[in-house]
LOTIVEX-320616 format. One record per residue (C-alpha): residue in one letter; x, y, z; residue number from 1. Coordinates in nm, 2 decimals. Example, Ala and Ser with C-alpha at 12.3 -4.5 7.8 and 13.67 -1.06 7.14 Angstrom:
2
+------+--------+--------+--------+-----+
| type |     c1 |     c2 |     c3 | seq |
+------+--------+--------+--------+-----+
|    a |   1.23 |  -0.45 |   0.78 |   1 |
|    s |   1.37 |  -0.11 |   0.71 |   2 |
+------+--------+--------+--------+-----+
//
This chain:
325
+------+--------+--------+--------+-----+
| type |     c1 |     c2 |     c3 | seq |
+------+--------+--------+--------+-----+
|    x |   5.03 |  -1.00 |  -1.95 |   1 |
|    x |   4.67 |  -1.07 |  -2.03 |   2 |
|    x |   4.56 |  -0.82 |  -2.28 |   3 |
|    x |   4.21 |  -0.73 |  -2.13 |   4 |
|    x |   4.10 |  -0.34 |  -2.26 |   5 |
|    x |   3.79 |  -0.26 |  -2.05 |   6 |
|    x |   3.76 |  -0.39 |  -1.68 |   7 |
|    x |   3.47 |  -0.29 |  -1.53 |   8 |
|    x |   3.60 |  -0.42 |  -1.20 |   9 |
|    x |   3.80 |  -0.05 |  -1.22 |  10 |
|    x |   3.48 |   0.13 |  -1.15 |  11 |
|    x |   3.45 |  -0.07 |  -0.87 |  12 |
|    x |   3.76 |  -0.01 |  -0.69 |  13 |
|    x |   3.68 |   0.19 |  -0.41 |  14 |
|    x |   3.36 |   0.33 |  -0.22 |  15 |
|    x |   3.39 |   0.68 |  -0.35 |  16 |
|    x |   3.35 |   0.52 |  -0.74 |  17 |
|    x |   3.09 |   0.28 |  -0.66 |  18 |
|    x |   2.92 |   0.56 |  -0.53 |  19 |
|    x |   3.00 |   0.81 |  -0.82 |  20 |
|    x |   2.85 |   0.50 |  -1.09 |  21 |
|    x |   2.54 |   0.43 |  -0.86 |  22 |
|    x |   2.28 |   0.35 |  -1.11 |  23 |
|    x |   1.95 |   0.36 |  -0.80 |  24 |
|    x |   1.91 |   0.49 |  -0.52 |  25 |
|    x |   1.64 |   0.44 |  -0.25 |  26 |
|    x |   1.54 |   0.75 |  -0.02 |  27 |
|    x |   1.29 |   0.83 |   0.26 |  28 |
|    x |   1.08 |   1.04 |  -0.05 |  29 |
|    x |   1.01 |   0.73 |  -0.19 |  30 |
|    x |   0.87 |   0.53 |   0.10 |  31 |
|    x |   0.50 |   0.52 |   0.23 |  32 |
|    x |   0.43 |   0.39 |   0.58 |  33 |
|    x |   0.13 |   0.18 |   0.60 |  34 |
|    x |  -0.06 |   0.20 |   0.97 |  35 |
|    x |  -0.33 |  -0.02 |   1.14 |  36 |
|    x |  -0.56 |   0.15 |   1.29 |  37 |
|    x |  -0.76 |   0.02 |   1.65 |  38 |
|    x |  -1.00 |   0.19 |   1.86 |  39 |
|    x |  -0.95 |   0.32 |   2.23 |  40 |
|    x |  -0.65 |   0.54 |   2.38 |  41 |
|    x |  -0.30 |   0.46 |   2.41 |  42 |
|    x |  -0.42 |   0.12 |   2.30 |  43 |
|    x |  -0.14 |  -0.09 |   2.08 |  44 |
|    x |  -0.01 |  -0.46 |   2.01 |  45 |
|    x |   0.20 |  -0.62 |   1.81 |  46 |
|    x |   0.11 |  -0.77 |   1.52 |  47 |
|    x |   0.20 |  -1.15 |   1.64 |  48 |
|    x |   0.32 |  -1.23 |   1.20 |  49 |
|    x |   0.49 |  -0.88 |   1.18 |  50 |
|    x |   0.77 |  -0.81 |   1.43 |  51 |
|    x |   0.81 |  -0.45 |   1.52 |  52 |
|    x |   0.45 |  -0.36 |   1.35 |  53 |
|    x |   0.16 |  -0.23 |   1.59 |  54 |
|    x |  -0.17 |  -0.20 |   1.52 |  55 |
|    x |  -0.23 |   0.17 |   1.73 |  56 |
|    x |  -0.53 |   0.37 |   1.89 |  57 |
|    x |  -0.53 |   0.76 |   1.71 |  58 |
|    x |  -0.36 |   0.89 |   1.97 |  59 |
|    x |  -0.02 |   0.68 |   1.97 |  60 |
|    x |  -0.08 |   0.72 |   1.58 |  61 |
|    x |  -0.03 |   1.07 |   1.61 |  62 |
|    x |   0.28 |   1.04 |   1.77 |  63 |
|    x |   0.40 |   0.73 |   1.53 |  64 |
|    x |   0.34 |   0.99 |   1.23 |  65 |
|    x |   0.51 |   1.26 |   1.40 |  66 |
|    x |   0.80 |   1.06 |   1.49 |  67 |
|    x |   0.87 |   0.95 |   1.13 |  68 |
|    x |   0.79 |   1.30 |   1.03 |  69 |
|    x |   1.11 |   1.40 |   1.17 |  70 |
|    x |   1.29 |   1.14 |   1.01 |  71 |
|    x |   1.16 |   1.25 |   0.65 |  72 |
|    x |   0.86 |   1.01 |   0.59 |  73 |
|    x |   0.56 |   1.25 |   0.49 |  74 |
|    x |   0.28 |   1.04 |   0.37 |  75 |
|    x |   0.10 |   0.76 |   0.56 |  76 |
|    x |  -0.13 |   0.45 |   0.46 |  77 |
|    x |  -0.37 |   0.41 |   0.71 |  78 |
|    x |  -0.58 |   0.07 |   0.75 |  79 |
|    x |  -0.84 |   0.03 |   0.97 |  80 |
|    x |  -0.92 |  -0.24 |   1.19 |  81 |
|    x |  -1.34 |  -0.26 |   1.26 |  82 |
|    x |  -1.49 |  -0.46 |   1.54 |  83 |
|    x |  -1.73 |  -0.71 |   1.42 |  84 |
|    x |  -2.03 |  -0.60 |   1.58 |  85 |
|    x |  -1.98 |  -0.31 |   1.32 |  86 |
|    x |  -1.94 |  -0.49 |   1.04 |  87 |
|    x |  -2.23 |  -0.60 |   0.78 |  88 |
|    x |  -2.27 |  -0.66 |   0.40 |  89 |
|    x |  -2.29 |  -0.33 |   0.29 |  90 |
|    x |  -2.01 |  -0.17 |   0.49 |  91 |
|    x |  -2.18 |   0.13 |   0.60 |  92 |
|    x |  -1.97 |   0.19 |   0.90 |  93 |
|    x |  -1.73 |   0.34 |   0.63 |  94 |
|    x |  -1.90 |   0.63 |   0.59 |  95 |
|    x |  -1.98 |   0.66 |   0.97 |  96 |
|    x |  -1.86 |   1.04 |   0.99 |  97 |
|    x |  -1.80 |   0.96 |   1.40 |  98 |
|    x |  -1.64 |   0.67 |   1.37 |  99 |
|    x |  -1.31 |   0.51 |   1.40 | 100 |
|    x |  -1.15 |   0.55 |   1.04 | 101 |
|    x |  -1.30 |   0.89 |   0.94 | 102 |
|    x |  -1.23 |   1.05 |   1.28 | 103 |
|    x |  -0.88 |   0.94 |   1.29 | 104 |
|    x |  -0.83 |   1.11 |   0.97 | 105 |
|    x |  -0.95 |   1.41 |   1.04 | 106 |
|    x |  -0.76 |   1.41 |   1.36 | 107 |
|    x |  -0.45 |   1.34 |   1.20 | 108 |
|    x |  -0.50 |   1.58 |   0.92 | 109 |
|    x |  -0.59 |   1.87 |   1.19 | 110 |
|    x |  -0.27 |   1.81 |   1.43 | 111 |
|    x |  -0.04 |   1.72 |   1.13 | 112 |
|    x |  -0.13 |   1.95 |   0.82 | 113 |
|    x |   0.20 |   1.84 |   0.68 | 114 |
|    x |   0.13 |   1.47 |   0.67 | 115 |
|    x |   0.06 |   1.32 |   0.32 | 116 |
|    x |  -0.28 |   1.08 |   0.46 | 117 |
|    x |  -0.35 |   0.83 |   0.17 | 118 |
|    x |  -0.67 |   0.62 |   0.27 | 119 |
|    x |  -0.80 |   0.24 |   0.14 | 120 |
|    x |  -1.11 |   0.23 |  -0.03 | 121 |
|    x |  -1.23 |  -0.11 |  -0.03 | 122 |
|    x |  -1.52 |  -0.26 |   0.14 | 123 |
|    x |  -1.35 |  -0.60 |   0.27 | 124 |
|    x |  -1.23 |  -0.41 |   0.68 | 125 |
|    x |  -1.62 |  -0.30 |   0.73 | 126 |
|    x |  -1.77 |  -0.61 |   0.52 | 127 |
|    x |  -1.94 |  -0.89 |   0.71 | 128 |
|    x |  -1.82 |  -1.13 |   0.41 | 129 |
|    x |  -1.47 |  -0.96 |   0.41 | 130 |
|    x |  -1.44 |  -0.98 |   0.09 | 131 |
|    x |  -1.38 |  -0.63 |  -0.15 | 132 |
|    x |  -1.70 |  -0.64 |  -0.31 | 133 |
|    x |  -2.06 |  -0.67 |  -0.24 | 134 |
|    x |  -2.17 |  -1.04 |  -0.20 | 135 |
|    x |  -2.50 |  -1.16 |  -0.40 | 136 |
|    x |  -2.57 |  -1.59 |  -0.32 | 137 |
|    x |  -2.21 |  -1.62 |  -0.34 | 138 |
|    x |  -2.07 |  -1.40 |  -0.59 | 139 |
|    x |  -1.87 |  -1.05 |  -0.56 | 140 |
|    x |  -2.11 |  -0.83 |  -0.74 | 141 |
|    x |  -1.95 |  -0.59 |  -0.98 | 142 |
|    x |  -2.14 |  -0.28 |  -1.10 | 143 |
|    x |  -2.33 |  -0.30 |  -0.75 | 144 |
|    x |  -1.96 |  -0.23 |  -0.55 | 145 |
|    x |  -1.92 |   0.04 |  -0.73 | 146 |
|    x |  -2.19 |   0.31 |  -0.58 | 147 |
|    x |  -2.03 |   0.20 |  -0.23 | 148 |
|    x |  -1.64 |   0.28 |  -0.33 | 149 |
|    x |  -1.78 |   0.62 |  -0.43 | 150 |
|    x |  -1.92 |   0.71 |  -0.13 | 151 |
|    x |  -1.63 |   0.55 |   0.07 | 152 |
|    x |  -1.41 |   0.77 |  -0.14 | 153 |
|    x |  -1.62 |   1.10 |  -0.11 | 154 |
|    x |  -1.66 |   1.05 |   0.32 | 155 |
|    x |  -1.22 |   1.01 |   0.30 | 156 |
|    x |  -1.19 |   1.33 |   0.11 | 157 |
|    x |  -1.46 |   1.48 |   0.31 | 158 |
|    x |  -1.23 |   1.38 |   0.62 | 159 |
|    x |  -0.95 |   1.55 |   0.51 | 160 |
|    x |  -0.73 |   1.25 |   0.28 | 161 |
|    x |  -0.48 |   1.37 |   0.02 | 162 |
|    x |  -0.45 |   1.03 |  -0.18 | 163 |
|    x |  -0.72 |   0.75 |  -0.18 | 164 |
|    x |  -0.62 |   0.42 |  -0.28 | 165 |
|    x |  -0.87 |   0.19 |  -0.43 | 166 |
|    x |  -0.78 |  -0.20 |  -0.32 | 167 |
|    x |  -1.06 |  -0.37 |  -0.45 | 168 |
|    x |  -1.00 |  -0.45 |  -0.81 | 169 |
|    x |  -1.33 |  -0.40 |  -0.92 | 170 |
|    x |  -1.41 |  -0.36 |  -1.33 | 171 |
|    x |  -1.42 |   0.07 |  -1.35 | 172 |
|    x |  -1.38 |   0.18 |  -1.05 | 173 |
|    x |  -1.14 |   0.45 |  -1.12 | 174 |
|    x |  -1.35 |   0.65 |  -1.34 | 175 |
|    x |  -1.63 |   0.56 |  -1.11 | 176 |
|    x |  -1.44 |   0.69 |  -0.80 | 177 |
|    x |  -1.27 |   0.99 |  -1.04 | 178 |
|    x |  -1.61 |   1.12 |  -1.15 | 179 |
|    x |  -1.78 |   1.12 |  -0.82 | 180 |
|    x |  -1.49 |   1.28 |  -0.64 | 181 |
|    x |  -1.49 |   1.56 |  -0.89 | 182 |
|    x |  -1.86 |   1.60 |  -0.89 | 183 |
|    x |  -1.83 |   1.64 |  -0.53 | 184 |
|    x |  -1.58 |   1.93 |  -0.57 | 185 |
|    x |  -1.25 |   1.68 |  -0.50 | 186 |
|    x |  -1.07 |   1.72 |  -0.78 | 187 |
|    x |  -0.72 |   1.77 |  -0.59 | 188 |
|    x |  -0.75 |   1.46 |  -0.42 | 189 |
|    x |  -0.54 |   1.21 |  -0.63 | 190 |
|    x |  -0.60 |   0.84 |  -0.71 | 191 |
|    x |  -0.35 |   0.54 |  -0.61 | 192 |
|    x |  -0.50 |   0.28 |  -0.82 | 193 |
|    x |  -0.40 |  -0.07 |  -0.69 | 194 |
|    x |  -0.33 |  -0.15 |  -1.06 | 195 |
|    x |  -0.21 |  -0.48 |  -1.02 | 196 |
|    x |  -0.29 |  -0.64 |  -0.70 | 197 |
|    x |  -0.23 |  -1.03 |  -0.77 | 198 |
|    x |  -0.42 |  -1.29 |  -0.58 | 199 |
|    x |  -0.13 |  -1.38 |  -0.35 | 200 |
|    x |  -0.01 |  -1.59 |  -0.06 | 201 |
|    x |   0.21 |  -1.33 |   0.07 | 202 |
|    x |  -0.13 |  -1.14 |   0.24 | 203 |
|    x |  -0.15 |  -1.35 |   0.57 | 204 |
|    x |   0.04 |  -1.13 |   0.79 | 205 |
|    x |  -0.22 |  -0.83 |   0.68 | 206 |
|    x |  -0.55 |  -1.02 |   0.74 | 207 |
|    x |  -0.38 |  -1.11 |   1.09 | 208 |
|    x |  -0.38 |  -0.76 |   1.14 | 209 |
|    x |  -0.71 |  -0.65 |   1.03 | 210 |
|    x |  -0.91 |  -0.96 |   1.07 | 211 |
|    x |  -1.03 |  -0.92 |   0.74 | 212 |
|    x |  -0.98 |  -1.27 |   0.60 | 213 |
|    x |  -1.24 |  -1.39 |   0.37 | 214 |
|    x |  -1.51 |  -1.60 |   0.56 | 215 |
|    x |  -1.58 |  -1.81 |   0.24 | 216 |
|    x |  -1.36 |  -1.90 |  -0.11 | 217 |
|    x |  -1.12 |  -1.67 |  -0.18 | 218 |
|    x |  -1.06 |  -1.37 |  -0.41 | 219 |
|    x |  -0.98 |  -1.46 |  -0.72 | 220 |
|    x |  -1.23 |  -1.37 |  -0.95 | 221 |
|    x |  -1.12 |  -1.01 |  -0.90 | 222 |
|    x |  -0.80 |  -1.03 |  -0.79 | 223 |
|    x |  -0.50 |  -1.11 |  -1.07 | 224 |
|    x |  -0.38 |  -1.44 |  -1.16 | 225 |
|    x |  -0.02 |  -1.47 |  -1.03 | 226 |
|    x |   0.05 |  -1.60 |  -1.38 | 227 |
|    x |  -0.03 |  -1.31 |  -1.57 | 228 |
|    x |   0.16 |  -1.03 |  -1.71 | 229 |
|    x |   0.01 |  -0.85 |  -1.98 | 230 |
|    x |  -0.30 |  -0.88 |  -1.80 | 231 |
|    x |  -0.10 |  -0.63 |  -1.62 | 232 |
|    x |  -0.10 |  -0.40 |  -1.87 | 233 |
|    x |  -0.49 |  -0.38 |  -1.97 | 234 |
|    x |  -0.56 |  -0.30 |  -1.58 | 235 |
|    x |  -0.28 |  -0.01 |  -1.61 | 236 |
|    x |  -0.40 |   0.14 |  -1.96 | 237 |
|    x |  -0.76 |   0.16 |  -1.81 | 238 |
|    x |  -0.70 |   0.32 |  -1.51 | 239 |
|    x |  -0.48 |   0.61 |  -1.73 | 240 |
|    x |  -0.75 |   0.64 |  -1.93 | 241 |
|    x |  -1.03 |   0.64 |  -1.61 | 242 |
|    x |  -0.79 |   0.93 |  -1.45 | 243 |
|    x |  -0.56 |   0.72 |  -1.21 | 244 |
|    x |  -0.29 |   0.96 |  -1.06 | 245 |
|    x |  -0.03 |   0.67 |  -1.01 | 246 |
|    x |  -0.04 |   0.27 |  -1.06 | 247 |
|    x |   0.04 |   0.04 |  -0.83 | 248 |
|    x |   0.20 |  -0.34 |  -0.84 | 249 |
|    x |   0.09 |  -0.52 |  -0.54 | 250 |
|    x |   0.31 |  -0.74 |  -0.37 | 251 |
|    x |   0.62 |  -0.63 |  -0.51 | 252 |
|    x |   0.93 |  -0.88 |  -0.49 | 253 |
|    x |   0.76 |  -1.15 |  -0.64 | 254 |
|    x |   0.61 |  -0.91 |  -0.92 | 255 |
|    x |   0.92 |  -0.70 |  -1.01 | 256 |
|    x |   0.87 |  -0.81 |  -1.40 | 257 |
|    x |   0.55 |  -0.64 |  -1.37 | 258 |
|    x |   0.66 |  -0.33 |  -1.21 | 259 |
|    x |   0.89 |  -0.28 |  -1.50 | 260 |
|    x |   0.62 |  -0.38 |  -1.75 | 261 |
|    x |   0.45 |  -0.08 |  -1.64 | 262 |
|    x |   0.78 |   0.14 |  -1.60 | 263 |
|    x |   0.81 |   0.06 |  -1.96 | 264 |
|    x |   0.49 |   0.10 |  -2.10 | 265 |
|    x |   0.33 |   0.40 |  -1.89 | 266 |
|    x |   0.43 |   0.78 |  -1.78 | 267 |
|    x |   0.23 |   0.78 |  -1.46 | 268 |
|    x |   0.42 |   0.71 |  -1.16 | 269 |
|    x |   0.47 |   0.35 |  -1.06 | 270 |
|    x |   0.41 |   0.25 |  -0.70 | 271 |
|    x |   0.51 |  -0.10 |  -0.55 | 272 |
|    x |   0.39 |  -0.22 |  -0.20 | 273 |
|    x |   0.60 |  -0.48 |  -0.03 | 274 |
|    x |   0.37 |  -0.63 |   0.14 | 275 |
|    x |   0.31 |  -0.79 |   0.52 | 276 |
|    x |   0.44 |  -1.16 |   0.38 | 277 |
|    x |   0.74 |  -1.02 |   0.21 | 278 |
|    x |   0.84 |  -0.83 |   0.56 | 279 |
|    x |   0.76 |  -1.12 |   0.77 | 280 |
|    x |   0.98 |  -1.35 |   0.60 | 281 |
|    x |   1.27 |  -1.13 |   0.66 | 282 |
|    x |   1.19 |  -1.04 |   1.00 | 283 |
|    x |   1.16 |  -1.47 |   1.09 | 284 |
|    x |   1.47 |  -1.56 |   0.87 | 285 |
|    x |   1.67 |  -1.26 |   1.02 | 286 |
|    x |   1.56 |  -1.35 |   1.40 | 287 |
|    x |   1.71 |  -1.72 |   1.32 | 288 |
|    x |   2.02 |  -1.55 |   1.21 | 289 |
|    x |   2.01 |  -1.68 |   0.85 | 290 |
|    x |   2.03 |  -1.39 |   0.72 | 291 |
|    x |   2.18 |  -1.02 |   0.78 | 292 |
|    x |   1.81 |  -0.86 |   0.81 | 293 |
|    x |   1.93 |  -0.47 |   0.75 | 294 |
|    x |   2.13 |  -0.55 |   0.43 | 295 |
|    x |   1.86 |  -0.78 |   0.26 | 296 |
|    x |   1.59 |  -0.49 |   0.40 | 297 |
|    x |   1.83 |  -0.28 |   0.18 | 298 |
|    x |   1.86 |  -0.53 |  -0.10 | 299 |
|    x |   1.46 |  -0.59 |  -0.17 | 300 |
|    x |   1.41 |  -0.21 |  -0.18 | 301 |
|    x |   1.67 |  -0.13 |  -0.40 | 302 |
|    x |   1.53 |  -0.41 |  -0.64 | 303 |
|    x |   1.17 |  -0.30 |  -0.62 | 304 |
|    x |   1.35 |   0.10 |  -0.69 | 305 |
|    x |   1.57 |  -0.08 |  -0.97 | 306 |
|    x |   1.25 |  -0.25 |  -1.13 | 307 |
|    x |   1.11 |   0.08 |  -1.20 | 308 |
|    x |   0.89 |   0.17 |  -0.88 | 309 |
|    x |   0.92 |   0.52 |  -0.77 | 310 |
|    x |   0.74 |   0.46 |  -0.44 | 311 |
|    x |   0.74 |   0.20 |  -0.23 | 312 |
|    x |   0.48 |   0.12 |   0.06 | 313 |
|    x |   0.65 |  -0.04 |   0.32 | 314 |
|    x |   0.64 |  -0.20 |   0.67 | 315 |
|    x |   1.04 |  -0.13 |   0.64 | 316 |
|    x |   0.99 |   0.26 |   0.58 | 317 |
|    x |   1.07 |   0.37 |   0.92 | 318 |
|    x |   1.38 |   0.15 |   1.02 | 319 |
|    x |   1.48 |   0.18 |   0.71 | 320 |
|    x |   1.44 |   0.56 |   0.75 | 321 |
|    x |   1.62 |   0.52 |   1.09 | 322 |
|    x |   1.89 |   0.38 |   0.92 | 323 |
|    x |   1.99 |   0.63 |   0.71 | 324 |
|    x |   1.92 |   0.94 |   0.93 | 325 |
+------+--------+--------+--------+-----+
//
C-alpha cells in the first residue's frame, strides 16, 4: 500500500464536506444591480450586445427594483441614457432638477425607501463630446471637471441617492466631491470611488446602451493603462486619504490581481464591477452552447468574491439571485 499521510481529496468526499471547508461564498448582499435608464412610460428594449438587459422608462424601473427586492437585492446602480438634443459640453442637463435622471431618483427613493440607489457621477451620458471630462481644443481638462462632478454630486444627494459613484477618473475628485457634499450638509451620503477603472475593451456593450461612446480619440489619458498595477495602488491610497467610502476595480475578471492588490493593501471595502463585455461574452458563448452559462455565471463571481471583492456590480445580479432563491 502506498504510504500517502494527508489526502486532501478526503475533504472532498462528499457535498456535505465540501460545503463544511468552503473557503468563499457569493450571496445576493454582495451583488449591485446596475440599470439603464430611458425616458417615457412603460417604454423598454433590449440592449441588442446584452441578452436579457433592458434599458427601462421609471415606471417599469420601479417594478424591476421591486422585483429584485423580494429576491434580496437592496441597492441599485442607475445609468442614464440622455437624448442628444440634451446633451452639450458642459453637461448641465445633469443637474436639471425635472429631468430624467434626477426625477427617476427621487421617484424611486419615494416609492422604495428601502432601496440602496447609488448614482454615476461622470459627465460623459449628458456630454456632447462623451467623454468624462470637460473638453478644451481637444484635451479632457482636469481641475475645470471638477466644479461640475460637485454639483452633479450635490443635485444626486439632493434627489434622494444613498451612494454616488464617481466614474470619471479625474486627478482629486474624491476630496473634491467629499468636501462639497459635506459643505452642503451630505455627509451620510457615501462615496464609491471607481478606484481603478482601466481603459478597456470590455466597455462596448455599455456605450451600446447609453450611446455614450466617445465621438473623438479615446480615454486614456485618464483612464488606467491595462498594464499597470501598482498604479493601482496610488489611485486607492488617495482616495482613502480624500474620504472614499469603498474602492472599486473596474472591469473585474481581467483585473482580479488588482482586486486583491487592494484587498491586501487597504481596509476599506473592495468593490469589483463585472462589466457589460464580460456578461456578453458569456451570454454569446452560452447561446452557442459552448459553454454551461449558469455554472461559469457562478464560476466568475466566485473568482471576483475569491480575489478579495466584497461587492460585486453585476448584469448577473438578478438571475443569479433567481438562482439561489
Amino acid at each position: 500500500m502506498i504510504n500517502i499521510n494527508y489526502r486532501p481529496r478526503r475533504n472532498r468526499k462528499s457535498a456535505a464536506i465540501r460545503n463544511m471547508v468552503e473557503e468563499n461564498t457569493v450571496s445576493v448582499n454582495n451583488l449591485i444591480l446596475p440599470l439603464f435608464l430611458i425616458e417615457g412610460k412603460n417604454k423598454y428594449s433590449e440592449v441588442s450586445s446584452m441578452p436579457g438587459i433592458f434599458r427601462l422608462s421609471a415606471d417599469l424601473m420601479l417594478k424591476e427594483i421591486e422585483e429584485c427586492l423580494s429576491l434580496g437585492i437592496t441597492t441599485f446602480d442607475i445609468f442614464p441614457a440622455i437624448s442628444d438634443d440634451l446633451k452639450n459640453r458642459t453637461a448641465t442637463e445633469s443637474l436639471n432638477k425635472k429631468g430624467l435622471y434626477l426625477s427617476a431618483i427621487r421617484e424611486i427613493i419615494k416609492e422604495l425607501p428601502e432601496a440602496v440607489i447609488m448614482t454615476d457621477v461622470a459627465m460623459d451620458p449628458y456630454s456632447s463630446d462623451g467623454h468624462d471630462g470637460l473638453v478644451k481644443d481637444g484635451e479632457i481638462l482636469n481641475d475645470e471637471t471638477l466644479e461640475i462632478l460637485a454639483k452633479m454630486a450635490i443635485a444626486q444627494a439632493e434627489a434622494g441617492a444613498d451612494i454616488i459613484g464617481p466614474s470619471d477618473m479625474m486627478d482629486g475628485r474624491v476630496g473634491y466631491i467629499r468636501q462639497a457634499l459635506d459643505k452642503n450638509g451630505f455627509s451620510n451620503v457615501s462615496i464609491m470611488s471607481y478606484t481603478a477603472k482601466y481603459a478597456s475593451a470590455f466597455y462596448g456593450p455599455f456605450r451600446d446602451a447609453l450611446d455614450s461612446a466617445p465621438k473623438f480619440g479615446d480615454k486614456k489619458t485618464y483612464q488606467m493603462n491595462p498594464a499597470n498595477t501598482r498604479e493601482a495602488l496610488i489611485e486607492a491610497a488617495l482616495d482613502v486619504e480624500e474620504g472614499a467610502d469603498f474602492l472599486m476595480v473596474k472591469p473585474a475578471l481581467s483585473y482580479l490581481d488588482v482586486i486583491k492588490s487592494l484587498r491586501d493593501n487597504f481596509d476599506l471595502p473592495i468593490a469589483a464591477y463585472n462589466v457589460s463585455g464580460e456578461y456578453a461574452m458569456v451570454k454569446a458563448a452560452a447561446a452557442k452552447g459552448w459553454i454551461d452559462g449558469d455554472r461559469v455565471r457562478d464560476e466568475i463571481l466566485l473568482s471576483i468574491k475569491r480575489a478579495g471583492a466584497s461587492i460585486i456590480l453585476t448584469y448577473f445580479a438578478k438571475e443569479f439571485a433567481v438562482a439561489k432563491k
